[in-house]
PANU-325486 format. One record per residue (C-alpha): residue number from 1; residue in one letter; x, y, z. Coordinates in pm, whole numbers. Layout:
! PANU-325486
site pos->NUM; code->A; xx->X; yy->Y; zz->Z;
...
! end
This chain:
! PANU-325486
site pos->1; code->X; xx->743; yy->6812; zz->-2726;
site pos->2; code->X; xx->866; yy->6477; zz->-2651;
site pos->3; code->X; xx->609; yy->6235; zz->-2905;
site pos->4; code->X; xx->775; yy->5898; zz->-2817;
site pos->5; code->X; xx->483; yy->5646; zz->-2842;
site pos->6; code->X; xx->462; yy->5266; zz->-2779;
site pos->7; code->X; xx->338; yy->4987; zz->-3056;
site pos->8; code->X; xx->183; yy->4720; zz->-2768;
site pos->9; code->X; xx->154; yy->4412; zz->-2999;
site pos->10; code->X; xx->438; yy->4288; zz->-3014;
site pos->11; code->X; xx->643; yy->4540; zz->-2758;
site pos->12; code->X; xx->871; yy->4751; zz->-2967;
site pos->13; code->X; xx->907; yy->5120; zz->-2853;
site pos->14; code->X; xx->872; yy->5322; zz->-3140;
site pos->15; code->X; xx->1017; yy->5706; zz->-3200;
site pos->16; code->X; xx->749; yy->5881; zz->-3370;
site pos->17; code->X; xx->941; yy->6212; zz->-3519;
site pos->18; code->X; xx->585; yy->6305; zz->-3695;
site pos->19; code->X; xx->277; yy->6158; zz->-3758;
site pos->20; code->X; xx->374; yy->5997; zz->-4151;
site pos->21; code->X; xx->671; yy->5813; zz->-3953;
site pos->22; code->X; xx->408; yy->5659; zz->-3690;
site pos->23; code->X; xx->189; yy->5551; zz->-3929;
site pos->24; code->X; xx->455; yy->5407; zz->-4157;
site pos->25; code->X; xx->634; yy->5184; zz->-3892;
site pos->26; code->X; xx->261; yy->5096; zz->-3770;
site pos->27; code->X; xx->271; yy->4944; zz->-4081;
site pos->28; code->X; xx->543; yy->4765; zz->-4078;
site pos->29; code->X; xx->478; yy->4622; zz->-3769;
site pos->30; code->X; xx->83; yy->4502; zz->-3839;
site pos->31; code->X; xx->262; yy->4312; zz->-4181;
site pos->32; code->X; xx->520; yy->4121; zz->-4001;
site pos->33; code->X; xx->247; yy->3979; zz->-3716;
site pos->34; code->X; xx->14; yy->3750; zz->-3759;
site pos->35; code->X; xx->189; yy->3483; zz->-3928;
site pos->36; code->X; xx->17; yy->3155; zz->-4039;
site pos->37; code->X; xx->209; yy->2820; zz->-4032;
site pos->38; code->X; xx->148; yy->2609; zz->-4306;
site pos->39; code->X; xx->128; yy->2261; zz->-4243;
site pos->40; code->X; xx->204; yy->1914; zz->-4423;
site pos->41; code->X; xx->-103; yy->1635; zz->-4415;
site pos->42; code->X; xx->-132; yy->1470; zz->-4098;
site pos->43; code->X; xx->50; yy->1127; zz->-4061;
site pos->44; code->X; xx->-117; yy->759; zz->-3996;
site pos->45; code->X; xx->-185; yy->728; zz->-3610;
site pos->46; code->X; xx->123; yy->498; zz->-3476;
site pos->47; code->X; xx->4; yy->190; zz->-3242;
site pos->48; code->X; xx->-168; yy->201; zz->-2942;
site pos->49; code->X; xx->40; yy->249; zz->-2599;
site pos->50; code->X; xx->-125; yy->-26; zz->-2400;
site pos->51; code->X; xx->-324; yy->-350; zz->-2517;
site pos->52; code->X; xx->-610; yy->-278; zz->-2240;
site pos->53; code->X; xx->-704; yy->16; zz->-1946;
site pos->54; code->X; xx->-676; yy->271; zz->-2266;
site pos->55; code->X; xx->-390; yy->353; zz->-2432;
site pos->56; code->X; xx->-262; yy->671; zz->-2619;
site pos->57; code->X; xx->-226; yy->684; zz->-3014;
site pos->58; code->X; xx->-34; yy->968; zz->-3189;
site pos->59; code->X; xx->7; yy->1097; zz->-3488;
site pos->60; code->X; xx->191; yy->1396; zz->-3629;
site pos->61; code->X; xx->222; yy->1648; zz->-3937;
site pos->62; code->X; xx->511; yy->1907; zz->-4030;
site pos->63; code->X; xx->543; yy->2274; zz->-4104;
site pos->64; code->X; xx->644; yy->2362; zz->-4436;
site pos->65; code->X; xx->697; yy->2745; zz->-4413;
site pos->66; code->X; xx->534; yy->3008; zz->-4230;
site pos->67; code->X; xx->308; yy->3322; zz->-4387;
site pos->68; code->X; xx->332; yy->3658; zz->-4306;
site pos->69; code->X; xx->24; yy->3874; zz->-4363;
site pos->70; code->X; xx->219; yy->4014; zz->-4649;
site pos->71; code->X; xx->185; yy->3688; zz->-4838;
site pos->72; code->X; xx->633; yy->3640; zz->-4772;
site pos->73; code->X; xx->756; yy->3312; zz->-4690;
site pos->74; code->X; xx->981; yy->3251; zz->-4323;
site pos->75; code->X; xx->1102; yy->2968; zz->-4165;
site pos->76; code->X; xx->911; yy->2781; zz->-3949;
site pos->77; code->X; xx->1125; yy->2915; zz->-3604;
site pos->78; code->X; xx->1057; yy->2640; zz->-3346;
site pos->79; code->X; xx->698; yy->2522; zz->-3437;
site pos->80; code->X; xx->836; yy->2265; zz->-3651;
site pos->81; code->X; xx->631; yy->1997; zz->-3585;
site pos->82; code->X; xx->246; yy->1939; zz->-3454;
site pos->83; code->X; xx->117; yy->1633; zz->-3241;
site pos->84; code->X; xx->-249; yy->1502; zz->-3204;
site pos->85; code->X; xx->-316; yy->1230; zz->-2971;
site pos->86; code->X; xx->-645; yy->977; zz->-2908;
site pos->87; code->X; xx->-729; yy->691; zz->-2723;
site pos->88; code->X; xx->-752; yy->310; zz->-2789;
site pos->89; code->X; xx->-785; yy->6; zz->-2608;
site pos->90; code->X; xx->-1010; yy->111; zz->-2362;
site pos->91; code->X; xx->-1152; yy->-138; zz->-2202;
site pos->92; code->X; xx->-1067; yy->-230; zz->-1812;
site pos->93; code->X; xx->-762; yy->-490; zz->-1793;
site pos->94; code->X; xx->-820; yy->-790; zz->-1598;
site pos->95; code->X; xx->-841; yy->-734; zz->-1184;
site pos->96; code->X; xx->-566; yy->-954; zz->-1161;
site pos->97; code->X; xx->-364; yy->-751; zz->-1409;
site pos->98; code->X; xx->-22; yy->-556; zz->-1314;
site pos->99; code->X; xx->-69; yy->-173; zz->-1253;
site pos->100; code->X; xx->101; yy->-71; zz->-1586;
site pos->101; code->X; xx->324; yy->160; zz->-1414;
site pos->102; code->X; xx->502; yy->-106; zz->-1185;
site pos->103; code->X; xx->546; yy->-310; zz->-1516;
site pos->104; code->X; xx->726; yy->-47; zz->-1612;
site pos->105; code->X; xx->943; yy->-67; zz->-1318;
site pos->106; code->X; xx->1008; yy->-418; zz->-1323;
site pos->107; code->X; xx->1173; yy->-357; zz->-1663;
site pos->108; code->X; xx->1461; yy->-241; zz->-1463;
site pos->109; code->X; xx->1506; yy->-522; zz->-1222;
site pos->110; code->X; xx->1819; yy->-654; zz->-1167;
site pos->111; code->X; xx->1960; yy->-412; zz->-1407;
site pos->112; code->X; xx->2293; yy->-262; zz->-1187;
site pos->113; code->X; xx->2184; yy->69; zz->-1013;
site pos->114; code->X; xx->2489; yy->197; zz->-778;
site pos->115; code->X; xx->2671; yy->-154; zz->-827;
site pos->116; code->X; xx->2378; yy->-352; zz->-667;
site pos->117; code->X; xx->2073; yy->-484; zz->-858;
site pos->118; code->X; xx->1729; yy->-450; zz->-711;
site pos->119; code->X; xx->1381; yy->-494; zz->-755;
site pos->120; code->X; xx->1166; yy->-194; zz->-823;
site pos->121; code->X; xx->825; yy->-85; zz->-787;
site pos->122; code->X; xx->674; yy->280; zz->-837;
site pos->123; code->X; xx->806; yy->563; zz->-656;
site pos->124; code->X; xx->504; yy->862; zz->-603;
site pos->125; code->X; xx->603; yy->1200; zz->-627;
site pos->126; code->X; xx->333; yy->1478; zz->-645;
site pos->127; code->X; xx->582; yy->1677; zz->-849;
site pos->128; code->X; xx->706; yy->1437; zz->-1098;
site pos->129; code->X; xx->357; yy->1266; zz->-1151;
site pos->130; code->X; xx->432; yy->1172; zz->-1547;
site pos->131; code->X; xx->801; yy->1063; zz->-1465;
site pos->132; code->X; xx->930; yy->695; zz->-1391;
site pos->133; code->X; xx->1026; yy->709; zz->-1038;
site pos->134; code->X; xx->1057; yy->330; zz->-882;
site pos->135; code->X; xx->1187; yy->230; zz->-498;
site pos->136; code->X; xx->1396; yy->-67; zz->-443;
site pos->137; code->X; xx->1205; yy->-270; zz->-276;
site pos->138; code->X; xx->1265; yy->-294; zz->112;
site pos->139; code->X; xx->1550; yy->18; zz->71;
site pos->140; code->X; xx->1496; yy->361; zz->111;
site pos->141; code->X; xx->1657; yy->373; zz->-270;
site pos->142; code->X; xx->1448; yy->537; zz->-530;
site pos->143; code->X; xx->1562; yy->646; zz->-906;
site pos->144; code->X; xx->1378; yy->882; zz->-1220;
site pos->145; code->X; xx->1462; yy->568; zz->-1468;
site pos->146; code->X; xx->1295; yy->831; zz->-1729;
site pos->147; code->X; xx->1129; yy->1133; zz->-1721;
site pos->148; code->X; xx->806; yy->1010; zz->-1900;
site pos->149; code->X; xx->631; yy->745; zz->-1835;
site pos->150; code->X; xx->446; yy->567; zz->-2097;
site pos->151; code->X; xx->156; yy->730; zz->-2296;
site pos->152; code->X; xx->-166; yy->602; zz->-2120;
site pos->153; code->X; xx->13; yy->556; zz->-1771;
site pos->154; code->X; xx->-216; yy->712; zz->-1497;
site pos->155; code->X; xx->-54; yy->1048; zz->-1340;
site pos->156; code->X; xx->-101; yy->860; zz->-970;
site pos->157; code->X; xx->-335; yy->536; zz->-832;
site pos->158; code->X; xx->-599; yy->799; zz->-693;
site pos->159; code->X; xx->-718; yy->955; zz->-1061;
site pos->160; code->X; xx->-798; yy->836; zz->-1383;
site pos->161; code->X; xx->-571; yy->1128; zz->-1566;
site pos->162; code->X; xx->-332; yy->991; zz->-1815;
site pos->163; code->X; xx->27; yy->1083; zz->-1892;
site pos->164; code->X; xx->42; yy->1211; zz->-2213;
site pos->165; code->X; xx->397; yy->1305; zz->-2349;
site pos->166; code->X; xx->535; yy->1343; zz->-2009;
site pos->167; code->X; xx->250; yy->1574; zz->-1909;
site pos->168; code->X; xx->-37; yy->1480; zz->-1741;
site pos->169; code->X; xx->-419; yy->1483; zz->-1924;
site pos->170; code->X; xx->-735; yy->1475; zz->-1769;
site pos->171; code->X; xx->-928; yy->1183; zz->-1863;
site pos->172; code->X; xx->-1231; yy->1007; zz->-1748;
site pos->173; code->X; xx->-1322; yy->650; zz->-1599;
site pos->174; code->X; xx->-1383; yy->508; zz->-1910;
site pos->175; code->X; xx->-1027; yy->554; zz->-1992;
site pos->176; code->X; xx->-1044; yy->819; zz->-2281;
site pos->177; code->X; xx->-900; yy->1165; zz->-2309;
site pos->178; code->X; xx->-1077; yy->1469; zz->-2254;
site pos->179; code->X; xx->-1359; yy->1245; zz->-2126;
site pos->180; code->X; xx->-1562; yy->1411; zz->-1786;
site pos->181; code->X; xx->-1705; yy->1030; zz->-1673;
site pos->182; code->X; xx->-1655; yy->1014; zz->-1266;
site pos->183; code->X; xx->-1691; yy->721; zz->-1052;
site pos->184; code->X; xx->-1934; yy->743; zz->-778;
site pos->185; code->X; xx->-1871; yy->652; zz->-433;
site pos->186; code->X; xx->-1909; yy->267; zz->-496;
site pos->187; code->X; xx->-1635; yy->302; zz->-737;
site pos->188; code->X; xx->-1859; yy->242; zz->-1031;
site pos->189; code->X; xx->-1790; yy->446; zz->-1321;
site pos->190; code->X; xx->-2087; yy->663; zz->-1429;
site pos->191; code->X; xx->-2249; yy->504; zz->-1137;
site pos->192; code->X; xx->-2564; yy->655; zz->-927;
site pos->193; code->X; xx->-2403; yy->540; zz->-595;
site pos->194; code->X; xx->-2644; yy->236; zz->-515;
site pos->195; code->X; xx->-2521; yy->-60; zz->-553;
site pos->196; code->X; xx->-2283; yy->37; zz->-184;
site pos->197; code->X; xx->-2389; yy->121; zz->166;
site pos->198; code->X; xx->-2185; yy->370; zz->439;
site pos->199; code->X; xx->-2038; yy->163; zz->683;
site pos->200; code->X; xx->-1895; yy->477; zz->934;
site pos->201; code->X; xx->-1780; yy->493; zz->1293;
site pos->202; code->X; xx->-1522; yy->559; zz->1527;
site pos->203; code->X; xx->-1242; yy->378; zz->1762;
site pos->204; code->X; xx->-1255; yy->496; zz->2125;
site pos->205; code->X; xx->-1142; yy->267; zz->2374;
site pos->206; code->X; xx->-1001; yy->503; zz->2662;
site pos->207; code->X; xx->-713; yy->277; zz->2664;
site pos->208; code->X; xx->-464; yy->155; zz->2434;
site pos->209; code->X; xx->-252; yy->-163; zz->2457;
site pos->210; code->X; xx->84; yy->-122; zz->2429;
site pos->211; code->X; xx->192; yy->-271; zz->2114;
site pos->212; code->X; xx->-54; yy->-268; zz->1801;
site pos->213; code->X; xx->-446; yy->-189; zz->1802;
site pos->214; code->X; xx->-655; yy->-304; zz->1577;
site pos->215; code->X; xx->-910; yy->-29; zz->1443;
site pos->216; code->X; xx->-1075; yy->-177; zz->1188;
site pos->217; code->X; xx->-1016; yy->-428; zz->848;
site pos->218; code->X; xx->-1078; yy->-256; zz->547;
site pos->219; code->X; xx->-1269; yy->-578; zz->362;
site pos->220; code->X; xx->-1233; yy->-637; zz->-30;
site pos->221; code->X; xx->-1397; yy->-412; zz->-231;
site pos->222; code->X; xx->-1413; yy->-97; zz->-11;
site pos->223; code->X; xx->-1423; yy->225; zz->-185;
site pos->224; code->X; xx->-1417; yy->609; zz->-91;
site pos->225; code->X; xx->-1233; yy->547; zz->231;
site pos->226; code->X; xx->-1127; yy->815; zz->519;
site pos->227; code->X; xx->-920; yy->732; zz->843;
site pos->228; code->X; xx->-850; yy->987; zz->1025;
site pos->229; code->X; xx->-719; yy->1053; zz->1416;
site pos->230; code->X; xx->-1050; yy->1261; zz->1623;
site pos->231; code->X; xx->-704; yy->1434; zz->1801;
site pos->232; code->X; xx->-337; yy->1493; zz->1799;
site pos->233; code->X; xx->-162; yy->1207; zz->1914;
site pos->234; code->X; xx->194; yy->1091; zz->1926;
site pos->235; code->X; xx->68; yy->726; zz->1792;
site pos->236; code->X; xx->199; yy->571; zz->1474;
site pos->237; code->X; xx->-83; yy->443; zz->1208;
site pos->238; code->X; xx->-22; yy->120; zz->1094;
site pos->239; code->X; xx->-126; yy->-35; zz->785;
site pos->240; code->X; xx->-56; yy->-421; zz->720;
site pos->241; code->X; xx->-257; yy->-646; zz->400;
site pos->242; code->X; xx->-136; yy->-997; zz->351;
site pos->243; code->X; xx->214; yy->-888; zz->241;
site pos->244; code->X; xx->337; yy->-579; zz->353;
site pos->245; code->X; xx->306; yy->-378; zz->670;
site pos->246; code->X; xx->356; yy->18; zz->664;
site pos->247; code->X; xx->427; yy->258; zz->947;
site pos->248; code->X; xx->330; yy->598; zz->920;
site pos->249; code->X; xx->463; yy->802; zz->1232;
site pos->250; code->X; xx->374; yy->1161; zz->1073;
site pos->251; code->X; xx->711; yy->1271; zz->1140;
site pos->252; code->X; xx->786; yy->1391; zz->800;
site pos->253; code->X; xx->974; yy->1706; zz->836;
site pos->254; code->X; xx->880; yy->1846; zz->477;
site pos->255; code->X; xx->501; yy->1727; zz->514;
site pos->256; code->X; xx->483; yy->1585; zz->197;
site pos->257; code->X; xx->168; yy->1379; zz->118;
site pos->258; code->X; xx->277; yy->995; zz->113;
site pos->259; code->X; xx->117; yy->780; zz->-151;
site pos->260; code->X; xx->90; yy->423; zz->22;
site pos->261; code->X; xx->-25; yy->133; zz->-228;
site pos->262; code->X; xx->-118; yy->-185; zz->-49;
site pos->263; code->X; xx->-377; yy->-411; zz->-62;
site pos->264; code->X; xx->-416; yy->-345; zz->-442;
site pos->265; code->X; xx->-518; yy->18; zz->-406;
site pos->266; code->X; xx->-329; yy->336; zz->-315;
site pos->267; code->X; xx->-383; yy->537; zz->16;
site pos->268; code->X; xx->-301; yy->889; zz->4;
site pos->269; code->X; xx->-129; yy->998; zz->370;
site pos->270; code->X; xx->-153; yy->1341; zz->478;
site pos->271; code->X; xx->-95; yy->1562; zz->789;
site pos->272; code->X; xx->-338; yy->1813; zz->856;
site pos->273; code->X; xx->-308; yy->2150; zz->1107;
site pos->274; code->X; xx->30; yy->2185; zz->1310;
site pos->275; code->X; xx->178; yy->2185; zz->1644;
site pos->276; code->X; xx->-58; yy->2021; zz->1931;
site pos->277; code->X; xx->-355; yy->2083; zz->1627;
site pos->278; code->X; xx->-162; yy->1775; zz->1365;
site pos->279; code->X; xx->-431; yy->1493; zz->1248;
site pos->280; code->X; xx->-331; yy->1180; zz->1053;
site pos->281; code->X; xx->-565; yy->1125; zz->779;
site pos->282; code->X; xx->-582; yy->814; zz->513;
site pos->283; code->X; xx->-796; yy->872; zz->190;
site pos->284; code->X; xx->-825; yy->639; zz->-84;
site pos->285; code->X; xx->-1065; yy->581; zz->-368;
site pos->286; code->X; xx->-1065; yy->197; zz->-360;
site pos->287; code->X; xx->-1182; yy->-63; zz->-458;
site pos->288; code->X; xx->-958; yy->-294; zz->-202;
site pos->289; code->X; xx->-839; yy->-646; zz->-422;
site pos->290; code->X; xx->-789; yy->-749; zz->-41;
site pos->291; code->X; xx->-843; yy->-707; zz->290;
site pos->292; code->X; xx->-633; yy->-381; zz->466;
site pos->293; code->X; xx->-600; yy->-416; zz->869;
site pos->294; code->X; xx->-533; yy->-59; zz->1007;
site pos->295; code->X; xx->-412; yy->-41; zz->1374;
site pos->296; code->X; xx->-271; yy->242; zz->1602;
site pos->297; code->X; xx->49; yy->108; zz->1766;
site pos->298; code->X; xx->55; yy->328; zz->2077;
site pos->299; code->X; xx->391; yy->570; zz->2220;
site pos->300; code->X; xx->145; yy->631; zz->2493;
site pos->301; code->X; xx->-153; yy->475; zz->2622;
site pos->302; code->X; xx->-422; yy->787; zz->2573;
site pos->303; code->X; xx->-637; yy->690; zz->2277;
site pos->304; code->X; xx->-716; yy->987; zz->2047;
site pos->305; code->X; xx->-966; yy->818; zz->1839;
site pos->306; code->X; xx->-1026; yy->739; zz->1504;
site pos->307; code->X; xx->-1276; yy->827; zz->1255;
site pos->308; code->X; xx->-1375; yy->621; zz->1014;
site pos->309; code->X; xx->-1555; yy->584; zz->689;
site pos->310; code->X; xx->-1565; yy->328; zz->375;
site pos->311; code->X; xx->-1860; yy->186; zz->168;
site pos->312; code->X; xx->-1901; yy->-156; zz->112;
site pos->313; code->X; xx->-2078; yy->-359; zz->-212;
site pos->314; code->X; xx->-2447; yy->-461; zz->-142;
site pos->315; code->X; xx->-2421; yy->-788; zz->-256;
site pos->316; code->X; xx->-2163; yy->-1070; zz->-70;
site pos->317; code->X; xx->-2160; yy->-1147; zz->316;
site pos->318; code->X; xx->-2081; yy->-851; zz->492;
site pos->319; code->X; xx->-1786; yy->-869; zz->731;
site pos->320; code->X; xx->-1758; yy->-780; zz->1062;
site pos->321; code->X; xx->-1688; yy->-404; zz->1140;
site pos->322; code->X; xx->-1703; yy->-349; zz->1501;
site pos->323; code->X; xx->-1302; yy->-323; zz->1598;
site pos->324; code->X; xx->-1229; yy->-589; zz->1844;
site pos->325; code->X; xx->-1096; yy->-432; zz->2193;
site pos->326; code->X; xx->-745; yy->-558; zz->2270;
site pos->327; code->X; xx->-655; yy->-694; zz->2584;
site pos->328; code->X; xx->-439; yy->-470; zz->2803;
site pos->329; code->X; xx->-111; yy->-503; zz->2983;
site pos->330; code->X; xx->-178; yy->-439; zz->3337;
site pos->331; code->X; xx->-20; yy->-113; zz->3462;
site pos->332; code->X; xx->314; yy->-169; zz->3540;
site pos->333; code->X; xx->393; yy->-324; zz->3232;
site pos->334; code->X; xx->193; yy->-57; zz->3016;
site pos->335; code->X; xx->392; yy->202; zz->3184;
site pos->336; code->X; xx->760; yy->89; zz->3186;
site pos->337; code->X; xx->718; yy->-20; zz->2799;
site pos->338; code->X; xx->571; yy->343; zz->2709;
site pos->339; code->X; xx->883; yy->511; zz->2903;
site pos->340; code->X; xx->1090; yy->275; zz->2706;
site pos->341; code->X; xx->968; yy->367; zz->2406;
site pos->342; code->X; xx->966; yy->757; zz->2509;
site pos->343; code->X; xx->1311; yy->788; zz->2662;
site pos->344; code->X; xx->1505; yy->548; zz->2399;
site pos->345; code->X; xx->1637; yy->326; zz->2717;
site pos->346; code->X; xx->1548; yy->5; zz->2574;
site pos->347; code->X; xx->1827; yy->-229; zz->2658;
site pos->348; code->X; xx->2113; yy->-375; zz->2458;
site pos->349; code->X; xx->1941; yy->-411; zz->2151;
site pos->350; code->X; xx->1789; yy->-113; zz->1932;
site pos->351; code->X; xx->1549; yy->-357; zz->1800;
site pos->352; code->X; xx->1228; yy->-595; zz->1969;
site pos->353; code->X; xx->968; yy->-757; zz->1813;
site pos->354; code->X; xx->602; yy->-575; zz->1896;
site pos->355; code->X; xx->281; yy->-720; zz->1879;
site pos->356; code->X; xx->-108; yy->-662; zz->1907;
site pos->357; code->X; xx->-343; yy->-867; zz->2073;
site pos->358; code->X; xx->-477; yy->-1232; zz->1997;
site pos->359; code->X; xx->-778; yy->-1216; zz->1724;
site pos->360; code->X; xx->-1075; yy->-1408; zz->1864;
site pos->361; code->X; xx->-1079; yy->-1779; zz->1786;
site pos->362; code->X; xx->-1162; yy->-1898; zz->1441;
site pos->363; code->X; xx->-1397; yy->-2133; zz->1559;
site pos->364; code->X; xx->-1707; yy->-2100; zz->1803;
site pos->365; code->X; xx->-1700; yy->-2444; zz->1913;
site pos->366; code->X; xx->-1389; yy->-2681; zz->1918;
site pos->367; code->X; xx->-1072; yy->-2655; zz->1786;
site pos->368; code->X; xx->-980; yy->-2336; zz->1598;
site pos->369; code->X; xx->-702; yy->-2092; zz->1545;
site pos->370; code->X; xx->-595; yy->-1749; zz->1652;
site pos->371; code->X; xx->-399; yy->-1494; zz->1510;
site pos->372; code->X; xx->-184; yy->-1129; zz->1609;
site pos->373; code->X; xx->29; yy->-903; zz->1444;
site pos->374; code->X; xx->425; yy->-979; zz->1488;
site pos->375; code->X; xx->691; yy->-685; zz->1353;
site pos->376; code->X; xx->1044; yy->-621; zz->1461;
site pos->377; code->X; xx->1080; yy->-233; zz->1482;
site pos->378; code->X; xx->1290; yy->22; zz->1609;
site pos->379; code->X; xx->1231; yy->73; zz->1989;
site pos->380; code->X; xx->1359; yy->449; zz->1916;
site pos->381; code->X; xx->1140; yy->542; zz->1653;
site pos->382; code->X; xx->892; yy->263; zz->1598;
site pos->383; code->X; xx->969; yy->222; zz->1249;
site pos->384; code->X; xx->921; yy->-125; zz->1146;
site pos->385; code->X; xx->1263; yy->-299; zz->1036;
site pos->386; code->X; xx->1363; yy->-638; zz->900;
site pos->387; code->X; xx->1317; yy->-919; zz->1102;
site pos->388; code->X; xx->1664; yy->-1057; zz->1130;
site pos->389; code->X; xx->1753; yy->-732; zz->1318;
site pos->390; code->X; xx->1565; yy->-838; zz->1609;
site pos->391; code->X; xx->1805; yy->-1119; zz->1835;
site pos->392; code->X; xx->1541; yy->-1283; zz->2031;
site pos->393; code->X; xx->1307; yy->-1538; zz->1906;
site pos->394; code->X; xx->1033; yy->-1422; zz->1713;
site pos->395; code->X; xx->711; yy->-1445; zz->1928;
site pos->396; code->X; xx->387; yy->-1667; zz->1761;
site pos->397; code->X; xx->192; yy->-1533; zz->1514;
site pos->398; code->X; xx->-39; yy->-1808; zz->1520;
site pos->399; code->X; xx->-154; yy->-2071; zz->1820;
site pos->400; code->X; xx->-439; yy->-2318; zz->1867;
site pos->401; code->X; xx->-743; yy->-2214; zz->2050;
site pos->402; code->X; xx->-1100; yy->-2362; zz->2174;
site pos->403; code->X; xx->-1443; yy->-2188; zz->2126;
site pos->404; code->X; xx->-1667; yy->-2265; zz->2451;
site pos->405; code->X; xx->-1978; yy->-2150; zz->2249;
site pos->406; code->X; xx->-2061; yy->-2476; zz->2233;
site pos->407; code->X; xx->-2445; yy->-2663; zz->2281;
site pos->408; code->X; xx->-2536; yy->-3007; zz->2222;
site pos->409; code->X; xx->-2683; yy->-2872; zz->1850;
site pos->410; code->X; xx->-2382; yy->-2679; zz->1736;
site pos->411; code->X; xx->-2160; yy->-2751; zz->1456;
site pos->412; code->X; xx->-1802; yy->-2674; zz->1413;
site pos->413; code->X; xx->-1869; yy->-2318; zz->1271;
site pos->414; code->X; xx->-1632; yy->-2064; zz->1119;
site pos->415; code->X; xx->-1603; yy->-1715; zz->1199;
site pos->416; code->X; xx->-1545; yy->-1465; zz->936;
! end
């Protein structure tokens, strides 16, 4: 009679002769289990991680010995030491304060990396969300300087979650641990959503001009913000503040999210569906510290649409929203610059400068300004590139202009 039985807490297979055997080695098993560490006092709390935008404190005690049920001393095995962490410093920074992750960053500026110095700023990686990942700036160079960031570092620009020994810890708006406070869509934190209103639409001109579109400018402030393409589309999204100017051509082979920060906020990038079914679509939680101008520079001239959606602060002047129509190449030109751009056949150069249309004048009446969007890209791809690669001339940016909405009791007003 084969009596071979199995002892399930801890996993040791047992041979059980007789019954006086089984119950002896039961015995022996239930008195080494359940062991119970025994711990030194807990230490002072060291400083605090950050001096605003809460921090992390930590403290920590030590095991002394571990004891068995049977009352016997044993080492402590790996559970040598025990951690407890809170927060401090919790107020907001100032608005015009650094994100505390691209001060970390900067630390490494100019420090050799590959026998060049650069300047950094952060890296996003859904994967490595607690580790110090930094881009040179205007390379396609990125480097883990560490794998942990700073305690009290947020775990990405589009949660309050802190990084908490390299790991990331839910935490709440009002920038403490464990805390379940959510901002509401106006971006106020245990807010009841009313001091914003919906500003929502779409932009669906049949016809797209052959360099950049303008859809709409995101103004300061805006919070809980969606972009995304009505259909599939070969079109590149652009996004340009005062500063910087990103392309996004969805062409990412591993279809990675891309984390986009501009305009003092972060816009999360993602492609949604496949094949002839593949939607660009820009989220962000906001609030803007500036003005974002999002525009669709066309590969061809069918215009997909774009959805959009943002909320805007009650109080202030409210900007303008309607997107402004572009004026159109006629035909001829339209067509041989979107076969140019299709079929690679651009020419001597790999390189021209593309640009949107003029922005209405800044004035009603008399002299005023107008503006449009200059970038040297790559003809083949339509990624942007630096300027200097570009031969020609760079075309205006900027030229004078008249408003004719003049009558004998208007003033010289400004347009916003």
């Amino acid at each position: 009679m084969d009596t071979t039985n199995h002892a399930l807490d801890n996993g040791l297979d047992l041979y059980l002769p007789d019954i006086k055997d089984y119950i002896k080695k039961l015995k022996q098993v239930h008195s080494q289990g359940h062991a119970e560490n025994v711990w030194d006092d807990w230490g002072s709390f060291g400083p605090c991680s950050r001096t605003c935008g809460g921090g992390v404190q930590s403290r920590q005690r030590s095991c002394v010995y571990q004891r068995s049920r049977s009352g016997r001393k044993q080492s402590c095995g790996s559970a040598r030491q025990e951690f407890e962490y809170k927060s401090c410093n919790t107020q907001d920074c100032n608005e015009d304060s650094m994100d505390f992750r691209a001060v970390q960053c900067q630390d490494f500026d100019n420090v050799p990396f590959l026998g060049k110095e650069y300047k950094w700023k952060p890296y996003y990686d859904g994967e490595k969300r607690c580790s110090l990942l930094c881009s040179a700036v205007n390379t396609s160079v990125y480097h883990e300087w560490s794998d942990k960031v700073i305690d009290g570092t947020r775990c990405d620009s589009l949660s309050d979650d802190q990084c908490v020994d390299g790991a990331c810890q839910q935490a709440g708006c009002d920038n403490v641990l464990g805390s379940r406070a959510r901002r509401d869509v106006c971006g106020v934190c245990k807010g009841d959503g009313n001091s914003c209103k919906l500003i929502r639409g779409s932009f669906t001109i049949p016809q797209l001009y052959s360099g950049y579109n303008e859809v709409i400018t995101l103004p300061k402030g805006s919070t809980s913000i969606l972009i995304k393409e009505m259909k599939f589309s070969p079109n590149y999204l652009v996004l340009k503040s005062s500063d910087e100017t990103f392309i996004l051509n969805g062409q990412h082979h591993d279809g990675k999210p891309v984390l986009v920060n501009i305009g003092g906020t972060s816009l999360l990038y993602t492609l949604e569906g496949s094949g002839q079914n593949l939607l660009k679509k820009l989220t962000g939680q906001g609030p803007t510290k500036g003005s974002i101008q999002i525009y669709m520079m066309a590969k061809e001239e069918r215009n997909p649409g774009v959805w959009y959606e943002l909320y805007i602060p009650l109080s202030g002047r409210e900007p303008r929203f309607e997107p402004r129509i572009l004026p159109i190449n006629n035909a001829q030109n339209l067509q041989q610059g979107q076969a140019e751009l299709r079929s690679g056949r651009i020419g001597e150069s790999s390189f021209s400068w593309n640009f949107g249309g003029w922005t209405q004048c800044s004035t009603k009446c008399g002299d005023g300004i107008r503006k449009r969007l200059v970038v040297c890209t790559n003809r083949q791809t339509g990624e942007r590139s630096a300027p200097e690669n570009c031969d020609s001339d760079r075309p205006a940016d900027t030229e004078e202009c008249k408003g004719d909405n003049c009558d004998p009791t208007s003033r010289d007003e400004r347009t916003v």
